[in-house]
C-alpha positions as CSV (number, residue, x, y, z in Angstrom):
1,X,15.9,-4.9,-4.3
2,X,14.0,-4.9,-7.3
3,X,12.9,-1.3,-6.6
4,X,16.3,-0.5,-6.9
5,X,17.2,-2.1,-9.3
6,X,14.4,-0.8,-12.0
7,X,15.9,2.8,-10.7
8,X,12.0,3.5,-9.0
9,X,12.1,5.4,-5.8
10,X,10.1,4.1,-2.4
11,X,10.3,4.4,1.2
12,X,10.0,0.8,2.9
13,X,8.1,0.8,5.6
14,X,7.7,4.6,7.0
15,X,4.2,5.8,6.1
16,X,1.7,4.1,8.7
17,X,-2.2,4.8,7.5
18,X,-4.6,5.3,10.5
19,X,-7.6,3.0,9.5
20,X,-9.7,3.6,12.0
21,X,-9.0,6.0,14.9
22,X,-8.7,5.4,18.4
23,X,-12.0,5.7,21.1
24,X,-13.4,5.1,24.2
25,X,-16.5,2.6,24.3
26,X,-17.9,1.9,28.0
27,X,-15.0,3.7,29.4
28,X,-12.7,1.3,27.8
29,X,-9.9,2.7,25.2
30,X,-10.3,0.8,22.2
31,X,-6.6,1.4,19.7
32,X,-7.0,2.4,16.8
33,X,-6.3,0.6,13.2
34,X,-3.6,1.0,11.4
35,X,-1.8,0.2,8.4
36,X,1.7,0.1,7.5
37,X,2.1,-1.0,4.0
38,X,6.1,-2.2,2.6
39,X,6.5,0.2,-0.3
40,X,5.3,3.6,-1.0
41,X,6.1,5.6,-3.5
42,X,4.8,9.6,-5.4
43,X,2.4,7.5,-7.4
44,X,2.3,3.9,-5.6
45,X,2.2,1.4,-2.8
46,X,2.8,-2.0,-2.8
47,X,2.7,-4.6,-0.4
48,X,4.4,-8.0,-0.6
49,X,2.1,-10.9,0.6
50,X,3.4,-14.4,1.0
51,X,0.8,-15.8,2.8
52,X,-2.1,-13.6,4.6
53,X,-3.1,-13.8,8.1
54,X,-6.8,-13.9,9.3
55,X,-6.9,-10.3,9.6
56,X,-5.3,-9.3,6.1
57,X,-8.8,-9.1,4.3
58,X,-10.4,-6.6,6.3
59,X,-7.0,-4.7,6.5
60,X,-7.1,-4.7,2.9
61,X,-10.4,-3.7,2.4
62,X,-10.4,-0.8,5.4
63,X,-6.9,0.5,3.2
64,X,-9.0,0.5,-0.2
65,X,-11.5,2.6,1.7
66,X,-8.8,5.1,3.1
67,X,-7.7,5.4,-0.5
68,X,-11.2,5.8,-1.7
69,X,-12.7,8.8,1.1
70,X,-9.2,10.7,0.8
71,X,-9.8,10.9,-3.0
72,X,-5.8,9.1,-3.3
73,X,-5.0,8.3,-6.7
74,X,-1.8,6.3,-6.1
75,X,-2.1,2.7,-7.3
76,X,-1.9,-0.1,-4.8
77,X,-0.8,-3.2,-5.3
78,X,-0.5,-6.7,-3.5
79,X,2.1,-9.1,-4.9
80,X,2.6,-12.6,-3.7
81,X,5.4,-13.9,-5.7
82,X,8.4,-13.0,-7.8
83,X,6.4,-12.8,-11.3
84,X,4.0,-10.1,-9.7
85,X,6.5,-8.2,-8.7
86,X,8.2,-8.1,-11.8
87,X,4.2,-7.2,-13.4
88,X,4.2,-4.9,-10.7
89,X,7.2,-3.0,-11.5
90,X,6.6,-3.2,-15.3
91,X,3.2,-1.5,-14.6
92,X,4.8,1.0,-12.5
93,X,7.2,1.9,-15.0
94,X,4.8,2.2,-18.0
95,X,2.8,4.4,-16.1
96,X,5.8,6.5,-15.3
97,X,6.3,6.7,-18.4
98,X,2.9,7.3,-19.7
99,X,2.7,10.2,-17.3
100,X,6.2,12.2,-18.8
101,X,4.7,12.0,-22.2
102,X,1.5,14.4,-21.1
């Protein structure tokens, strides 16, 4: 909603991110890792945490990693509440903004 309303374009939930692929160990298929954050946008992707689960840490850090080896450039963001997604969308906007002024 806030997306929306700050006139910033994103998909909700349609890119999933292959962590870590599938493979067979001992002859037993192991499934691979995936990731499928709430927001992505040409220059972002945000996810909205309430409260993390037990495995959100190592999902978080596998996703950083993804980011990091495919040389992406989009900003990622994790916001908890309703002020960080009001920073979050400030930021977004600035560097928007930043970017049509080059």
């Amino acid at each position: 909603k806030k997306l929306k309303e700050a006139q910033i374009n994103a998909e909700y939930e349609q890119h999933r991110f292959e962590l870590l692929p599938a493979f067979t160990f001992l002859g037993k298929k192991i499934r691979p890792i995936t990731y499928l954050p709430d927001f992505v946008g040409n220059n972002f992707i945000i996810e909205c945490k309430g409260f993390g689960n037990d495995t959100w840490p190592i999902r978080e850090k596998l996703f950083k990693y993804k980011l990091f080896i495919t040389n992406d450039t989009r900003q990622f963001y994790v916001v908890k509440n309703q002020k960080e997604v009001d920073n979050c969308i400030n930021q977004i906007k600035n560097d928007y903004e930043s970017n049509s002024n080059k």
